[in-house]
VEXSE-509594 format. One record per residue (C-alpha): x, y, z; residue number from 0; residue in three letters. Coordinates in Angstrom, 1 decimal, decimal comma. Last residue first. Layout:
<pts>
<X->X; Y->Y; Z->Z; nr->NUM; rest->Ala>
...
</pts>
This chain:
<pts>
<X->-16,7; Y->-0,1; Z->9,9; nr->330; rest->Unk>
<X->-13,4; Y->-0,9; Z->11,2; nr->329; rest->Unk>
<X->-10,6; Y->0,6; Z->9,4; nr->328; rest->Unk>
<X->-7,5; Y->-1,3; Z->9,7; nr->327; rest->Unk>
<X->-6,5; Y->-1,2; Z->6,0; nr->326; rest->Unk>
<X->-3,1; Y->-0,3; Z->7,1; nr->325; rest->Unk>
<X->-2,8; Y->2,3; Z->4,6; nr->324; rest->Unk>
<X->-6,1; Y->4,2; Z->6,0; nr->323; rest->Unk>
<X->-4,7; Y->4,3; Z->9,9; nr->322; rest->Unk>
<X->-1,4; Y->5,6; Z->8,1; nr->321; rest->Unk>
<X->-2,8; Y->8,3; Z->6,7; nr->320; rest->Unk>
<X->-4,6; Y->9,1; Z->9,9; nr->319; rest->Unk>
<X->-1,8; Y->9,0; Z->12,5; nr->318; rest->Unk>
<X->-1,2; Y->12,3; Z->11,6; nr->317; rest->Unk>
<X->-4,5; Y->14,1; Z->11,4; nr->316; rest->Unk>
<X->-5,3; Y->12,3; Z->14,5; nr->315; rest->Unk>
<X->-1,8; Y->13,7; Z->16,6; nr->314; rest->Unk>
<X->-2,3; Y->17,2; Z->15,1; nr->313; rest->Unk>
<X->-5,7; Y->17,1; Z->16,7; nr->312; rest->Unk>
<X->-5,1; Y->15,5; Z->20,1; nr->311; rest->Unk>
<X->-1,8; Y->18,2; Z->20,3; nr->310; rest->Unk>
<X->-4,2; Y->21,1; Z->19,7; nr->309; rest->Unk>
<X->-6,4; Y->19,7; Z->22,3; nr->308; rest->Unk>
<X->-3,3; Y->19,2; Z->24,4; nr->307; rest->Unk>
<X->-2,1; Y->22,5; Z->24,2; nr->306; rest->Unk>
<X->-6,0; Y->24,2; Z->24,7; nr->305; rest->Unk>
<X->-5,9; Y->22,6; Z->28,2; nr->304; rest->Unk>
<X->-2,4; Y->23,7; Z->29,1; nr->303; rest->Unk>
<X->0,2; Y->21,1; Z->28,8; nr->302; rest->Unk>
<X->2,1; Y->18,8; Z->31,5; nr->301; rest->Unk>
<X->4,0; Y->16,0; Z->30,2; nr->300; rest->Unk>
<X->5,9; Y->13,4; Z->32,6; nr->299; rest->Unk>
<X->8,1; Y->10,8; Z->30,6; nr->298; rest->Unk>
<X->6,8; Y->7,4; Z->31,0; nr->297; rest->Unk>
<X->8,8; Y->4,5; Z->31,3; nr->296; rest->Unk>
<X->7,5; Y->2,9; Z->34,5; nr->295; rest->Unk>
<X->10,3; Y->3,9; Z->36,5; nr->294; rest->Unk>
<X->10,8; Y->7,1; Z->35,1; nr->293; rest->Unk>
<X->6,7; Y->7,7; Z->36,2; nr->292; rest->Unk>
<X->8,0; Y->7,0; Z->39,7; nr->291; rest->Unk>
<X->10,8; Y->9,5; Z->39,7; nr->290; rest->Unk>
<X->8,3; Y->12,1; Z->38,0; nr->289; rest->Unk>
<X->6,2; Y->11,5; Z->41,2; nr->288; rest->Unk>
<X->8,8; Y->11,5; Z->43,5; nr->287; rest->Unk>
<X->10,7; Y->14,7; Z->42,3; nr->286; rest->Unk>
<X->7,1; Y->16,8; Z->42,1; nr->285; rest->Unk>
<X->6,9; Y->18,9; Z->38,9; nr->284; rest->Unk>
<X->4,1; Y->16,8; Z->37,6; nr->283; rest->Unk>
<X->1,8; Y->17,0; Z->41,1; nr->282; rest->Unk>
<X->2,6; Y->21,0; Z->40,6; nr->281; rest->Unk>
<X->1,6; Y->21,1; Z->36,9; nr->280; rest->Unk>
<X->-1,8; Y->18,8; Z->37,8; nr->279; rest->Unk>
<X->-2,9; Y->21,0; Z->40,7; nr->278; rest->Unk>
<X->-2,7; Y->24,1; Z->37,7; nr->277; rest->Unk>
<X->-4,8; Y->21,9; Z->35,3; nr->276; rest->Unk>
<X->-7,0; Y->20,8; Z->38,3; nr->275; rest->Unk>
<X->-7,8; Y->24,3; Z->39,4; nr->274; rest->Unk>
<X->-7,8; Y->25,9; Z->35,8; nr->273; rest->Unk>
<X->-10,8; Y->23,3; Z->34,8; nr->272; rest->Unk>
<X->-12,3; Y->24,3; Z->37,8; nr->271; rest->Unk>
<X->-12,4; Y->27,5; Z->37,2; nr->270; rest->Unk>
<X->-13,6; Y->26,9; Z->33,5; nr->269; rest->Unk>
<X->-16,4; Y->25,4; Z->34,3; nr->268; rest->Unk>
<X->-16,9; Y->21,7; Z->33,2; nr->267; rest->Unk>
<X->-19,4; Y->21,8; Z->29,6; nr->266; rest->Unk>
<X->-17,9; Y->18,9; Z->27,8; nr->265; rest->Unk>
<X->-16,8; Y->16,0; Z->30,0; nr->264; rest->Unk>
<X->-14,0; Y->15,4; Z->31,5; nr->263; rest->Unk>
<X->-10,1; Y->15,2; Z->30,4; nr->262; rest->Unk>
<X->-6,9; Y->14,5; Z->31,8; nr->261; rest->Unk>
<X->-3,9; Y->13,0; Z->29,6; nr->260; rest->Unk>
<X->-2,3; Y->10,1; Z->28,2; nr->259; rest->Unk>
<X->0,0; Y->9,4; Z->25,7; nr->258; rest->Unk>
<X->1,8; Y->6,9; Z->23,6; nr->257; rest->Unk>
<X->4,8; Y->8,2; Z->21,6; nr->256; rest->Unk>
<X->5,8; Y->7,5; Z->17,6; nr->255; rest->Unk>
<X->8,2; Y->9,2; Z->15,9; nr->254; rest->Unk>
<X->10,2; Y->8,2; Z->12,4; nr->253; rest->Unk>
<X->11,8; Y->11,8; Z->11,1; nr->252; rest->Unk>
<X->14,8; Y->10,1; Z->9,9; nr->251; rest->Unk>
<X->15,0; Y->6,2; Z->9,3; nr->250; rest->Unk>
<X->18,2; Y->5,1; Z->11,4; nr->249; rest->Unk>
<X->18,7; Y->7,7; Z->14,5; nr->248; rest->Unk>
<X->14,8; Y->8,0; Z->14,3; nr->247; rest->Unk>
<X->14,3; Y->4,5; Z->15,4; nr->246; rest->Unk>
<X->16,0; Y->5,8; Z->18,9; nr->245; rest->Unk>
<X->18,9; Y->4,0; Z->20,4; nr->244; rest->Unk>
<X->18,7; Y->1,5; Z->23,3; nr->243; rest->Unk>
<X->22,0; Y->2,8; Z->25,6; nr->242; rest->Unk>
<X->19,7; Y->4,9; Z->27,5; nr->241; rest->Unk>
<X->17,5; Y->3,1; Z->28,7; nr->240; rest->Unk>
<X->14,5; Y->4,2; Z->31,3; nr->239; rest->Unk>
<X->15,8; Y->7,4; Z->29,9; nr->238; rest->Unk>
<X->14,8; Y->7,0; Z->26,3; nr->237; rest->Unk>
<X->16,7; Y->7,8; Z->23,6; nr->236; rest->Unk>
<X->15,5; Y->10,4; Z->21,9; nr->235; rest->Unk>
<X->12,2; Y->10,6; Z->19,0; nr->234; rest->Unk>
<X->10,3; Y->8,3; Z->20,3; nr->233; rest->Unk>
<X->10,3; Y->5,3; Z->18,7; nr->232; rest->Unk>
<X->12,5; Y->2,9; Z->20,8; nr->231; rest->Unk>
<X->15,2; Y->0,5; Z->19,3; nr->230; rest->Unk>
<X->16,8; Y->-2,9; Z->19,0; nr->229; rest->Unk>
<X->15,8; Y->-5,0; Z->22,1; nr->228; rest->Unk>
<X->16,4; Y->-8,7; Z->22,3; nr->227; rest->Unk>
<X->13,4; Y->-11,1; Z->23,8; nr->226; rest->Unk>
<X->13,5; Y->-13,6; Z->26,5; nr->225; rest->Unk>
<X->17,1; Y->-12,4; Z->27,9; nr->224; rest->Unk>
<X->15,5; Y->-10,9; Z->31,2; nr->223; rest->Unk>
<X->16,6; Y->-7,3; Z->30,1; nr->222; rest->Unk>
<X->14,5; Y->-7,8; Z->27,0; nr->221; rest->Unk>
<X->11,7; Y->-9,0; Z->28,9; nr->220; rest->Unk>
<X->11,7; Y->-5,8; Z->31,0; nr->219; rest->Unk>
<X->12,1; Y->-3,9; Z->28,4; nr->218; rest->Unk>
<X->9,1; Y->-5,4; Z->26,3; nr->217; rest->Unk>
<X->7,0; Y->-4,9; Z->29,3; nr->216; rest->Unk>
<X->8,1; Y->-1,2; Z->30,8; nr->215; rest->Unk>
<X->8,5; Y->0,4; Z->27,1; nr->214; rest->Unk>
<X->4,9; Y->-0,2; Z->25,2; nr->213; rest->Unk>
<X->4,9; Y->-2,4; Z->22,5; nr->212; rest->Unk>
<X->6,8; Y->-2,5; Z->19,0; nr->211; rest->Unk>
<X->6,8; Y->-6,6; Z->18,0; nr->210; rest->Unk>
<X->9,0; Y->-9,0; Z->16,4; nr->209; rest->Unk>
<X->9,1; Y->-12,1; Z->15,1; nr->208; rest->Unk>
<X->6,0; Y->-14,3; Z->15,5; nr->207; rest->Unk>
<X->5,7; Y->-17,8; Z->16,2; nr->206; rest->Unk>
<X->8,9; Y->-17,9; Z->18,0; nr->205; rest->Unk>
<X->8,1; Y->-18,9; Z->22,0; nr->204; rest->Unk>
<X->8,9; Y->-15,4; Z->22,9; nr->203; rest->Unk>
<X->7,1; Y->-13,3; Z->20,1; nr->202; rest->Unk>
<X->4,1; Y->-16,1; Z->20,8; nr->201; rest->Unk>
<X->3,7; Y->-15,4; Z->24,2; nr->200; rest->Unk>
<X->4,7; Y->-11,7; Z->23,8; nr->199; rest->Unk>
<X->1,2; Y->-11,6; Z->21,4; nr->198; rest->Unk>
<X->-0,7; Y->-13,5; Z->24,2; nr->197; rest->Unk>
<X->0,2; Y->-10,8; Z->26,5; nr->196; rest->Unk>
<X->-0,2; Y->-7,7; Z->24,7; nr->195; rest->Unk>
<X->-4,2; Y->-7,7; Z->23,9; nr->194; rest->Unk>
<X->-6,1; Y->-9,6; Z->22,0; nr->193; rest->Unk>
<X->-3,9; Y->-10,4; Z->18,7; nr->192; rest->Unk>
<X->-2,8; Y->-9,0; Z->15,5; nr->191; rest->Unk>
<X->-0,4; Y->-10,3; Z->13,0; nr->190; rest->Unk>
<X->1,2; Y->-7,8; Z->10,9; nr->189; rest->Unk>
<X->2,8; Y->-9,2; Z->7,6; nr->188; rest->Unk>
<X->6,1; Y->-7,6; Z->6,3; nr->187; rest->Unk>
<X->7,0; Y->-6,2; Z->3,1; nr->186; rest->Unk>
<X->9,4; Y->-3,7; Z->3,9; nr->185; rest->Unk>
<X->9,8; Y->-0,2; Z->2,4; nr->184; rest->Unk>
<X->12,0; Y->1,6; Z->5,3; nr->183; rest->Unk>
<X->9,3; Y->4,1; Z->6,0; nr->182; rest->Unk>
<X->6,3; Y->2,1; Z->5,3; nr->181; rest->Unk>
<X->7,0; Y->-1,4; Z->7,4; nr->180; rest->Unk>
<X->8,6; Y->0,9; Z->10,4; nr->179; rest->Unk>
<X->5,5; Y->3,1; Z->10,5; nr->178; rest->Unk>
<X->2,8; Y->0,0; Z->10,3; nr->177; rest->Unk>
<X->4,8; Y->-1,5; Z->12,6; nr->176; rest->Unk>
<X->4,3; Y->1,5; Z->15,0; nr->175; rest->Unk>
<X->0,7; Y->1,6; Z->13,8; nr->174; rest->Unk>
<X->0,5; Y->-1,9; Z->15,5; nr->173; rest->Unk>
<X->2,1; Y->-1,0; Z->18,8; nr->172; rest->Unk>
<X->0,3; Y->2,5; Z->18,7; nr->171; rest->Unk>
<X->-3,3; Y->0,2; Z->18,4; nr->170; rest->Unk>
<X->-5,1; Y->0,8; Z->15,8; nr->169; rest->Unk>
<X->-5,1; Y->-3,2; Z->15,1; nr->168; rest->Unk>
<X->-4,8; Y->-4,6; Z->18,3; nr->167; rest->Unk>
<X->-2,1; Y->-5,7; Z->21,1; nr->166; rest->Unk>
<X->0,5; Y->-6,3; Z->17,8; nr->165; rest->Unk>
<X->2,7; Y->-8,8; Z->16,5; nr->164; rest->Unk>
<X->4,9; Y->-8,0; Z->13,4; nr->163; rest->Unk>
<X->6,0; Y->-10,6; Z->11,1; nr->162; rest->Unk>
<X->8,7; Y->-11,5; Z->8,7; nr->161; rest->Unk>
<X->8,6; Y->-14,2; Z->5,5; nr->160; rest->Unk>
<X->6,9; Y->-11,9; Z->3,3; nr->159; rest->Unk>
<X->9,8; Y->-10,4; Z->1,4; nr->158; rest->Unk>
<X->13,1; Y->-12,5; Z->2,6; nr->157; rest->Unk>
<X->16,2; Y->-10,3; Z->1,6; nr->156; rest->Unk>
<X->14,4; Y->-7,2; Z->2,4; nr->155; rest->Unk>
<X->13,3; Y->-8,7; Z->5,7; nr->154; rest->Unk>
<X->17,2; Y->-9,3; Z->6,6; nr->153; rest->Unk>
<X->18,5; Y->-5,8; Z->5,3; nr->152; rest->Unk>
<X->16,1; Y->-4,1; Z->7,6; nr->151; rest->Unk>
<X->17,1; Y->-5,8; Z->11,1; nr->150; rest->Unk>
<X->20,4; Y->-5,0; Z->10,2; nr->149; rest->Unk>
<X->19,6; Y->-1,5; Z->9,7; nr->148; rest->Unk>
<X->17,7; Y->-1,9; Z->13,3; nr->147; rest->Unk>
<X->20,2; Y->-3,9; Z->15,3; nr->146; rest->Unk>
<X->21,0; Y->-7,1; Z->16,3; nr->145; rest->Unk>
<X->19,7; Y->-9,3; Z->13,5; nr->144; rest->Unk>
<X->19,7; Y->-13,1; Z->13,0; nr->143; rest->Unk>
<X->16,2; Y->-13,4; Z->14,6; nr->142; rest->Unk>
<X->16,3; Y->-16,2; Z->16,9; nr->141; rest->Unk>
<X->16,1; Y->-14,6; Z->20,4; nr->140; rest->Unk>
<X->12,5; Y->-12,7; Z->19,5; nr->139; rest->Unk>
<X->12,4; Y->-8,9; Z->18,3; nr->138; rest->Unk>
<X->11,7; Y->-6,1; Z->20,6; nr->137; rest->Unk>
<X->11,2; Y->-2,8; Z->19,1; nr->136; rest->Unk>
<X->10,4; Y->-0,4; Z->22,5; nr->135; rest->Unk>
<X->7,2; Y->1,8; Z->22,0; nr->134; rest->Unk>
<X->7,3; Y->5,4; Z->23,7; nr->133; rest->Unk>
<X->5,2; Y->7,1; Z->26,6; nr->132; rest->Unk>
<X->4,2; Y->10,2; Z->27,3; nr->131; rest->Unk>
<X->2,5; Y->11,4; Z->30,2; nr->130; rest->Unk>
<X->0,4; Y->13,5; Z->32,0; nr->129; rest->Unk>
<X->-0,9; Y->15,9; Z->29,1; nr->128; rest->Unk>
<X->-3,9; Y->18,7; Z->30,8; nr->127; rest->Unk>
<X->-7,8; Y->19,4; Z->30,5; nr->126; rest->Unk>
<X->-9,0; Y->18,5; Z->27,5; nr->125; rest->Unk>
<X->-12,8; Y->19,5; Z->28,2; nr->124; rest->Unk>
<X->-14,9; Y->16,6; Z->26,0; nr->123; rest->Unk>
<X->-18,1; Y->15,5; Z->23,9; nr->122; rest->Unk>
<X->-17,8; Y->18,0; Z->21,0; nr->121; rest->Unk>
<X->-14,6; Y->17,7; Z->19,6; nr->120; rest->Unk>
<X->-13,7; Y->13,9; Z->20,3; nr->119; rest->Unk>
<X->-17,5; Y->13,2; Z->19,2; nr->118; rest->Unk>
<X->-18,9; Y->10,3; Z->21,3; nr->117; rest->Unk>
<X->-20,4; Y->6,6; Z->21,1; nr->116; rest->Unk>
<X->-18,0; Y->6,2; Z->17,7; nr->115; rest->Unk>
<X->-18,9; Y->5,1; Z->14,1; nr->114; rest->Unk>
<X->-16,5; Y->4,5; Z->11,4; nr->113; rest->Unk>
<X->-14,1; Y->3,9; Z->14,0; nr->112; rest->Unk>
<X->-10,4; Y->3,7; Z->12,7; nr->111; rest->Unk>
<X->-10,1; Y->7,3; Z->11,7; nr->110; rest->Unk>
<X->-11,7; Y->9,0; Z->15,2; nr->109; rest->Unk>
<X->-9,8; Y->5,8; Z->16,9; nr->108; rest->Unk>
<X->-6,4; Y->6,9; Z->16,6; nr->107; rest->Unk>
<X->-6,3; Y->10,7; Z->18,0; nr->106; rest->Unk>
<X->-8,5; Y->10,4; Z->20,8; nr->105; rest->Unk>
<X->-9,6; Y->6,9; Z->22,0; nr->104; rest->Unk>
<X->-6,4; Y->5,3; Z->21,1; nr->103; rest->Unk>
<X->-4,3; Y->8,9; Z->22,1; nr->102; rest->Unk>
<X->-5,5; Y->8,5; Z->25,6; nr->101; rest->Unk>
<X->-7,5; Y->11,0; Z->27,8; nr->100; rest->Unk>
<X->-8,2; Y->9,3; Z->31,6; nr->99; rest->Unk>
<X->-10,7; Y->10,7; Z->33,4; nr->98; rest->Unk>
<X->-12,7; Y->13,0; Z->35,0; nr->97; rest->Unk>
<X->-15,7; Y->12,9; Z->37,6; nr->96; rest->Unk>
<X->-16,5; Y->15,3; Z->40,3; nr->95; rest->Unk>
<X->-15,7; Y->18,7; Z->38,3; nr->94; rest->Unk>
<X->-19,2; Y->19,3; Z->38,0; nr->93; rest->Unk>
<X->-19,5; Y->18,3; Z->34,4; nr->92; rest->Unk>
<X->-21,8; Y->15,4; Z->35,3; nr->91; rest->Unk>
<X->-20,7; Y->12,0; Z->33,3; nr->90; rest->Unk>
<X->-21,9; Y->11,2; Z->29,7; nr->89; rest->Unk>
<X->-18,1; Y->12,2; Z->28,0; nr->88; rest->Unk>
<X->-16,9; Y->10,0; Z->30,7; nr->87; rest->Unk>
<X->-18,7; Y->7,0; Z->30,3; nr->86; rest->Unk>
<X->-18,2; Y->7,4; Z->26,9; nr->85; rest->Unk>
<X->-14,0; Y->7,6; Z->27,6; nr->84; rest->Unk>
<X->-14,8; Y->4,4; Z->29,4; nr->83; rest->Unk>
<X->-16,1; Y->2,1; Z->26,8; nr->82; rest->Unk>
<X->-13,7; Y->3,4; Z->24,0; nr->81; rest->Unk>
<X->-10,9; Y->2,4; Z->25,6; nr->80; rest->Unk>
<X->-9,8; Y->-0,2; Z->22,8; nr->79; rest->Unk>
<X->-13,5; Y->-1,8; Z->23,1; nr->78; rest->Unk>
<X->-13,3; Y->-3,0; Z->26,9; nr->77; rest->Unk>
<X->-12,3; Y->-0,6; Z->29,9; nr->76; rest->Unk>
<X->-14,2; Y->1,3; Z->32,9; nr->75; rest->Unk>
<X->-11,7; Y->1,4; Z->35,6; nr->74; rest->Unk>
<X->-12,7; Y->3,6; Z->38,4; nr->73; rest->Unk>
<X->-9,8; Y->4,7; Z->39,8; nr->72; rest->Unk>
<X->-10,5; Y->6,9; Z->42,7; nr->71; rest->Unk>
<X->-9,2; Y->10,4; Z->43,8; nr->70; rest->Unk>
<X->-9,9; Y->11,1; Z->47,3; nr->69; rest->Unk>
<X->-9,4; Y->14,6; Z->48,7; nr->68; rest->Unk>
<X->-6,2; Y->16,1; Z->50,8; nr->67; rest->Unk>
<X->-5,8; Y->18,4; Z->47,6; nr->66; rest->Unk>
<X->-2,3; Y->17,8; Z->47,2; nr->65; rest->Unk>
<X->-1,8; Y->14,6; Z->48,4; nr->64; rest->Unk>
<X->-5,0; Y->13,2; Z->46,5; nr->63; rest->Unk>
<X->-3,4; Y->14,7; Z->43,2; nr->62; rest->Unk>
<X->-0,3; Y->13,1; Z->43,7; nr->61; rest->Unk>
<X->-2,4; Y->9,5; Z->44,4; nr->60; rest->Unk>
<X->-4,7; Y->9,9; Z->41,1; nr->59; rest->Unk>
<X->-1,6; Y->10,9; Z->39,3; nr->58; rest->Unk>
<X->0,4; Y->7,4; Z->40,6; nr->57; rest->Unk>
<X->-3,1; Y->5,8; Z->39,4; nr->56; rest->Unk>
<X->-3,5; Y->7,0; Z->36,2; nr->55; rest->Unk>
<X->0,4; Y->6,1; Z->35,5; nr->54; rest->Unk>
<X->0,0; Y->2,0; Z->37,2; nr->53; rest->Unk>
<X->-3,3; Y->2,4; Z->35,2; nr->52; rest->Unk>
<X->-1,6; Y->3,1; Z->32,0; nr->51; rest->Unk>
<X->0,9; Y->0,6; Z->32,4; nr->50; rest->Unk>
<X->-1,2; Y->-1,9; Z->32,9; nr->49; rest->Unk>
<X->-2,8; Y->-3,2; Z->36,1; nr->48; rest->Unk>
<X->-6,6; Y->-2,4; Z->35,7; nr->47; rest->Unk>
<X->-7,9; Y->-2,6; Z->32,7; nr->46; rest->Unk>
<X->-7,9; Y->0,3; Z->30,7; nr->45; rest->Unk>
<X->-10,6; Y->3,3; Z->30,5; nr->44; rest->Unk>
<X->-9,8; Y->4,5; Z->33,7; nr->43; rest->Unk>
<X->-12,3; Y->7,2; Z->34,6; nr->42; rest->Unk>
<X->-11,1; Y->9,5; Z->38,1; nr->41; rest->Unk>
<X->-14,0; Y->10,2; Z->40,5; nr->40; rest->Unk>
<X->-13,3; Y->13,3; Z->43,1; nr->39; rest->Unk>
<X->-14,1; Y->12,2; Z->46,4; nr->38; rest->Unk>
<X->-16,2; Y->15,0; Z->48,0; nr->37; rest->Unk>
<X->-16,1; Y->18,9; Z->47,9; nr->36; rest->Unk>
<X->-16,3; Y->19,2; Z->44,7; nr->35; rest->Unk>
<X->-14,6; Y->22,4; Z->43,7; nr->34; rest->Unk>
<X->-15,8; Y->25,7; Z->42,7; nr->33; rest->Unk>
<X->-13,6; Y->28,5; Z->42,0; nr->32; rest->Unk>
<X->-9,7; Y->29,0; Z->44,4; nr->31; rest->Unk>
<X->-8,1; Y->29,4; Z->41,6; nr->30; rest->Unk>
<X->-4,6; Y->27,7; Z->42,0; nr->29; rest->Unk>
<X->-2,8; Y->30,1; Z->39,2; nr->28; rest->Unk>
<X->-3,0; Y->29,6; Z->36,0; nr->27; rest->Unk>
<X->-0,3; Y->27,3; Z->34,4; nr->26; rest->Unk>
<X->2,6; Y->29,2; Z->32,2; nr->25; rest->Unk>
<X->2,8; Y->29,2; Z->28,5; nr->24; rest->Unk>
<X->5,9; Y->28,7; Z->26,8; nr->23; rest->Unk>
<X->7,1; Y->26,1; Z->28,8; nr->22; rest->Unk>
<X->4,9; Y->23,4; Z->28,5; nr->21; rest->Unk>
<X->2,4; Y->23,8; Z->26,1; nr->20; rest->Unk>
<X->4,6; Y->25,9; Z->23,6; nr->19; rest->Unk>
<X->7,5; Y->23,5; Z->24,0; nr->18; rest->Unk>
<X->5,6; Y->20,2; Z->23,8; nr->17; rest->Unk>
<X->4,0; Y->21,6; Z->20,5; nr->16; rest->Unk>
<X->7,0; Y->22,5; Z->19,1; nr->15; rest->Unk>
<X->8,3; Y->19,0; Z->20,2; nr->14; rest->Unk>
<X->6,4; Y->17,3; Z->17,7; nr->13; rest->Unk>
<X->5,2; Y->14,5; Z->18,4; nr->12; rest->Unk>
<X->3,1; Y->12,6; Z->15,7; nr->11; rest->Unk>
<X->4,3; Y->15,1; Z->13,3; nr->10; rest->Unk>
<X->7,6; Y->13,5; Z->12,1; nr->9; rest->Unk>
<X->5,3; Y->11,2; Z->10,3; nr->8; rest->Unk>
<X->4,3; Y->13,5; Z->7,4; nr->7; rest->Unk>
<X->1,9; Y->11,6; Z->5,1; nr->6; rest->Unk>
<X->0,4; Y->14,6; Z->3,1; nr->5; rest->Unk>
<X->1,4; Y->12,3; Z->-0,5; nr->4; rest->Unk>
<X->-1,2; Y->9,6; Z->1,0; nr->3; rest->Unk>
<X->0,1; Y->6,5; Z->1,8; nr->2; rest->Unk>
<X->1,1; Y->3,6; Z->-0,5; nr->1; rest->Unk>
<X->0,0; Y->0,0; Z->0,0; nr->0; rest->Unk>
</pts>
């Protein structure tokens, strides 16, 4: 397949954005406007125990130090995340229930849905970025190649022979693949399964040969000596592992982050809006809580509310092209 001449994947992060949301504009002040008074209800549209939820729930924690209020997971997942960012564009914009803004509900799923239970630009109140998070290229033990060109040369000398697992198709592990497989002109077969686990199964035990999934499991398997690691796709090394390099240090401009954010629904005052925005900055610029998100791979990202909804909308109009070339479009 060929994308469309606008394909521009250097876009998917762009650090002009990052620099105008995060240091160019400062937060607002701790307004002291209305503010539940109760527990406040946080949206989790995962399952519990991923590496989103581990993030969400370090946040939710912060925030509950801060504040001296609870902040409680709810985890609402099933359809890609879909099922809980509904429950959280139909929740009471009082400020008592937000949740978790991810770019599979956000920026991926508006092309790969052909129908959707909300309206991305209608249905929400982007709040603040928490996180970012990139992919790690793992490939299994018995792949002759130990790095990315070399990784290259191998599929082109065996056309259709290599595969890529993913979690999902949409998913930034399979649009990751779908990246690699259109920047350096492979032909390689993505195999999707039902979530990350059964697809390392398989990557370890040899049925499939690599995969791009989020940092924390594939390094952790990598450092175990199940898998071998070759590259992350954010556009810099990441911390968490230094001496891994970037996918961008071999095919120019390639960039691909996970993210996650705080949103509610449409219609939340802009007070209180402000409040948790500003409450967000100082839980993000805390040494603990940006030590813990290291840990888990995550790189913390604070943005004012009109950064990251000008970050969600650059972010679908990139992924777009390559939604469409995947033939991944569920209708």
């Amino acid at each position: 397949m060929t994308l469309s001449p606008d394909f521009r994947p250097s876009v998917l992060g762009r650090r002009t954005l990052l620099v105008a949301s995060a240091a160019g504009l400062a937060a607002p002040a701790l307004a002291q406007g209305p503010w539940p008074t109760g527990p406040v209800r946080f949206i989790g549209i995962f399952p519990p125990g991923g590496g989103t939820d581990i993030l969400s729930r370090l946040w939710c924690a912060k925030m509950g130090e801060i504040t001296g209020q609870q902040f409680v997971v709810e985890n609402r997942s099933g359809s890609a995340g879909n099922v809980g960012t509904e429950a959280i564009a139909r929740s009471n914009p009082d400020g008592t229930t937000i949740g978790l803004a991810s770019v599979s509900s956000l920026s991926i799923a508006p092309t790969l849905y052909a129908r959707l239970p909300f309206d991305v630009r209608r249905d929400f109140t982007f709040i603040s970025g928490l996180w970012q998070l990139p992919n790690l290229l793992v490939v299994n033990n018995d792949v002759p190649a130990r790095s990315v060109p070399e990784l290259i040369a191998l599929i082109r000398a065996n056309p259709g022979r290599y595969t890529y697992a993913s979690s999902g198709s949409g998913t930034t592990v399979h649009l990751s693949g779908e990246m690699f497989k259109h920047m350096a002109g492979l032909d390689i077969l993505h195999v999707p399964y039902r979530g990350g686990a059964p697809a390392h199964i398989d990557l370890i035990g040899g049925r499939v040969h690599m995969i791009f999934d989020n940092i924390p499991q594939a390094l952790a398997e990598a450092r175990d000596g199940k898998v071998r690691a070759l590259a992350v796709t954010g556009a810099q090394r990441s911390p968490m592992a230094p001496e891994i390099p970037a996918m961008a240090e071999f095919l120019p401009g390639f960039e691909i982050t996970s993210w996650g954010g705080v949103q509610g629904p449409a219609g939340m005052p802009r007070p209180i809006v402000d409040r948790i925005n500003a409450l967000t900055k100082q839980a993000l610029e805390n040494a603990d809580l940006q030590q813990r998100f290291r840990e888990n791979g995550a790189t913390p990202w604070w943005t004012t509310p009109e950064g990251l909804a000008d970050f969600r909308a650059q972010n679908e109009a990139a992924f777009a092209p390559l939604i469409r070339a995947s033939g991944a479009r569920v209708d």
